[in-house]
SERO-4910 file (N, C-alpha, C, O; in steps of 0.05 Angstrom, whole numbers):
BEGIN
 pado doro    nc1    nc2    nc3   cac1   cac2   cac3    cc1    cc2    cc3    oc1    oc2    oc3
  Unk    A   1721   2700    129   1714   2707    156   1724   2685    175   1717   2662    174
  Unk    A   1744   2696    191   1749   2670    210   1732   2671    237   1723   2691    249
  Unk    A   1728   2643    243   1717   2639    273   1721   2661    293   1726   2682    282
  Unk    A   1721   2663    315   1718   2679    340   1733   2654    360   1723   2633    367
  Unk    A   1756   2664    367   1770   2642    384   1755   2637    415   1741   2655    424
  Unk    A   1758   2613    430   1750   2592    449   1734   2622    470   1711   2627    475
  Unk    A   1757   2633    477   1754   2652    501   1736   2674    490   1723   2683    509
  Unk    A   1731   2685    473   1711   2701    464   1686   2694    456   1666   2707    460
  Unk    A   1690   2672    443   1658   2665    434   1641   2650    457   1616   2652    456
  Unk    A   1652   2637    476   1639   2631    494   1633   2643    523   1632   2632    544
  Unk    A   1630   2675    515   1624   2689    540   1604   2705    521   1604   2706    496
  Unk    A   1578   2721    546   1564   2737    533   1576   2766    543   1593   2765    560
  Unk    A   1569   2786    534   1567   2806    548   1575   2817    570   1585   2839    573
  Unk    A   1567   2796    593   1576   2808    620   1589   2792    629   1593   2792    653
  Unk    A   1602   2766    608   1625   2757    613   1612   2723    624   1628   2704    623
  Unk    A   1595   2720    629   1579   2688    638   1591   2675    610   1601   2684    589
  Unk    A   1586   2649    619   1601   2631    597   1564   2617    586   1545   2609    599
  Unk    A   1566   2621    560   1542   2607    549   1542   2583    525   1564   2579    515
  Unk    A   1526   2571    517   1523   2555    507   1530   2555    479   1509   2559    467
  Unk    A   1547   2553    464   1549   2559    441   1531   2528    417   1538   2504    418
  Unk    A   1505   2540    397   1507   2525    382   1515   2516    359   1520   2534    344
  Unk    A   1519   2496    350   1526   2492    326   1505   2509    297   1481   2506    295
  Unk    A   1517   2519    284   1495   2537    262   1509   2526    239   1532   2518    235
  Unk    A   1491   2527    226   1492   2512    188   1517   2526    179   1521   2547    191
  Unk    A   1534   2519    161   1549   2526    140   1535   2551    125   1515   2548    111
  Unk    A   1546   2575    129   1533   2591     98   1540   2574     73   1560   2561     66
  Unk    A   1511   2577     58   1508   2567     27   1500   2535     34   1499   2520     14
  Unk    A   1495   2521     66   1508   2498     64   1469   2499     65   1455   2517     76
  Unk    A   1456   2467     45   1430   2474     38   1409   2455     66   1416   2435     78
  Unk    A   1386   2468     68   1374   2453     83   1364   2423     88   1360   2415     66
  Unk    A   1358   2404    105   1362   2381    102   1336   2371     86   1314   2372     96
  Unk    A   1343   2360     55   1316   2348     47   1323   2322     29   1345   2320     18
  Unk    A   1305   2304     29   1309   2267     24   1329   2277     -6   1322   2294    -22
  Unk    A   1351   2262     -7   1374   2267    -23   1362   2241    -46   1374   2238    -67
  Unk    A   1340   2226    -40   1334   2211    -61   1302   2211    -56   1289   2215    -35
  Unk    A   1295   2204    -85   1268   2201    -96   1254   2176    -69   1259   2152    -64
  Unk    A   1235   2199    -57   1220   2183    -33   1197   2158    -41   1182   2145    -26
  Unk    A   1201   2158    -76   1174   2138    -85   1189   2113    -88   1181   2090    -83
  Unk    A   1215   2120    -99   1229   2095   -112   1225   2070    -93   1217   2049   -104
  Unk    A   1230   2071    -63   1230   2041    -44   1197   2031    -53   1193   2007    -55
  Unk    A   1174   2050    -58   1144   2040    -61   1146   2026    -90   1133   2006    -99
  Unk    A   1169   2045   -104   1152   2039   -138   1171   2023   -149   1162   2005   -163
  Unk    A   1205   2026   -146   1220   2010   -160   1233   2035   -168   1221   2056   -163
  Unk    A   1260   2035   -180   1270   2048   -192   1259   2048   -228   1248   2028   -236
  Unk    A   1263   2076   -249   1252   2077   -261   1282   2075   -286   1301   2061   -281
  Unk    A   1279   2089   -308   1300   2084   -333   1316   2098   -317   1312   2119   -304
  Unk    A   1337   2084   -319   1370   2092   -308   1383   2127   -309   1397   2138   -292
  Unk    A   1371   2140   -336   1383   2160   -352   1362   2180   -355   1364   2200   -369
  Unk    A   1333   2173   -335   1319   2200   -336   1311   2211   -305   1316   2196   -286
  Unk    A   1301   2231   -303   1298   2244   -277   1267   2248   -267   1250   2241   -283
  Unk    A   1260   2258   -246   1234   2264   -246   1222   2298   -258   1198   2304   -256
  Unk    A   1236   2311   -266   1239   2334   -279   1229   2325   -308   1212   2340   -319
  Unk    A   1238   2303   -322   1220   2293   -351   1195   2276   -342   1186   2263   -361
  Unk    A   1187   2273   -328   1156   2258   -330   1135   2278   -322   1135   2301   -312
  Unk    A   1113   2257   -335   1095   2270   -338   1078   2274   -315   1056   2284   -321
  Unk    A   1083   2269   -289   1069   2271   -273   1081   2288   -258   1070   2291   -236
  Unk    A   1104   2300   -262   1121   2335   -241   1109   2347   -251   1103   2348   -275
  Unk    A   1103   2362   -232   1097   2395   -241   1102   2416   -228   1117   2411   -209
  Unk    A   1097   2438   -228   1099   2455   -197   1073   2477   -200   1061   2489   -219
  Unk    A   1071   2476   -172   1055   2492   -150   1062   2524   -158   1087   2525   -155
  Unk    A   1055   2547   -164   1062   2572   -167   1046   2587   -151   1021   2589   -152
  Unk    A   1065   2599   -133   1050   2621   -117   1069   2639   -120   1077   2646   -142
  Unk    A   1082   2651    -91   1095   2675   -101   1126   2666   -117   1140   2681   -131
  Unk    A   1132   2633   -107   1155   2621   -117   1138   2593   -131   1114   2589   -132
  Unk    A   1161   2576   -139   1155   2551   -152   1155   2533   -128   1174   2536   -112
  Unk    A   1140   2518   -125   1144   2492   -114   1141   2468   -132   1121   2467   -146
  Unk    A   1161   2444   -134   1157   2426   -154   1144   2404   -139   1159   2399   -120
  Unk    A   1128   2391   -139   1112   2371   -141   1105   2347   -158   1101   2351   -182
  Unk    A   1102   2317   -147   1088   2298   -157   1061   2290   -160   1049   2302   -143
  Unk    A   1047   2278   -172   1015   2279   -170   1014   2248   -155    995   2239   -142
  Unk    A   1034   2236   -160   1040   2212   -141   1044   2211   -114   1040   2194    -97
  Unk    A   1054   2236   -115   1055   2240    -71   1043   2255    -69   1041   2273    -86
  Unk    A   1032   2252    -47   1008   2267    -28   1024   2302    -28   1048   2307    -22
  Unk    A   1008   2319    -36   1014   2347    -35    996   2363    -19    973   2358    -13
  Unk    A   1013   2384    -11   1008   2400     15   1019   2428      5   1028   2431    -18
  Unk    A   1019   2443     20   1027   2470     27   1054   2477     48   1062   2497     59
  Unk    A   1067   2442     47   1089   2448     65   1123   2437     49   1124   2429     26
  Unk    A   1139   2439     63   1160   2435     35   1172   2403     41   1191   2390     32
  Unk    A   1151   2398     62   1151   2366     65   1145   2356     43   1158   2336     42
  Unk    A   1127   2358     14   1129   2343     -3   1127   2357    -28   1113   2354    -48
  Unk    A   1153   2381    -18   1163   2386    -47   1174   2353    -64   1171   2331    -53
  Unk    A   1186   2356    -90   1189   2336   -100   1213   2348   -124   1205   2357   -146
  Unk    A   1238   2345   -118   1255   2358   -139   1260   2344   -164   1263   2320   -163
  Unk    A   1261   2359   -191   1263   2356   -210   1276   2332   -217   1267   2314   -231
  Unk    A   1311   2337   -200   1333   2324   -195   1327   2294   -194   1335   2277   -211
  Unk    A   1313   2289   -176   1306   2255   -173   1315   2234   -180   1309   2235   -203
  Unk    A   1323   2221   -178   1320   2199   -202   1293   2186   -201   1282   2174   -182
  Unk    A   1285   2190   -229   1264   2172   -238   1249   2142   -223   1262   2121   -222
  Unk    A   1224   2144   -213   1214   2119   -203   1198   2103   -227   1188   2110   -249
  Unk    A   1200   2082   -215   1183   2058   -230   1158   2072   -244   1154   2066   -267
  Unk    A   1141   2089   -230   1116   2103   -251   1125   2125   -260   1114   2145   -253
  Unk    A   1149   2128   -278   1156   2144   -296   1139   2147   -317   1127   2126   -321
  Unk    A   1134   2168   -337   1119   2167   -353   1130   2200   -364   1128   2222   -353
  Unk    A   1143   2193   -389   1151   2208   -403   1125   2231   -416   1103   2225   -424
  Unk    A   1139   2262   -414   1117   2283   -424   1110   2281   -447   1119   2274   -469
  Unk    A   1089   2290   -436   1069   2297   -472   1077   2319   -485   1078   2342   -479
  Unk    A   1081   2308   -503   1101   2332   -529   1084   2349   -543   1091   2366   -558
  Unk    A   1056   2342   -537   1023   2362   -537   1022   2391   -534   1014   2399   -512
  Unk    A   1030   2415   -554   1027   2434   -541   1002   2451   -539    988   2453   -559
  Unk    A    996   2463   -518    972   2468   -520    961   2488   -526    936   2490   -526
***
């Protein structure tokens, strides 16, 4: 799909010139902390694991997953989701191989 050139996209309807804003990239993802928000509190954790292997992620299930730390304050907002991805902080703690 290409753009809408200068003289078209910046008129409405009855021809007034309007504000055009800038809109996200399709596929392009919403803005969220690209690194583990504990690491500056806790230290960085083993080089080669993620927050997806410890034992303290988990996720929230409602009608979707939300992933979560028990280390950061949790809510109901996607302010402290907590992705898998991470890299590992200083209170890493590898899962229990416990099944239940």
């Amino acid at each position: 799909m290409t753009e809408p050139t200068t003289a078209t996209a910046d008129r409405d309807l009855f021809g007034q010139v309007v504000a055009v804003l800038a809109a996200r990239k399709p596929g392009s993802p919403k803005k969220r902390p690209k690194h583990n928000p504990l690491i500056p509190s806790f230290g960085e954790g083993p080089p080669d694991k993620k927050c997806g292997q410890c034992d303290f992620h988990y996720f929230r299930v409602f009608a979707k997953n939300y992933p979560k730390c028990e280390k950061r304050g949790t809510s109901g907002s996607a302010s402290t989701d907590h992705s898998s991805r991470y890299k590992a902080c200083g209170l890493f703690q590898p899962k229990s191989t416990s099944q239940p």
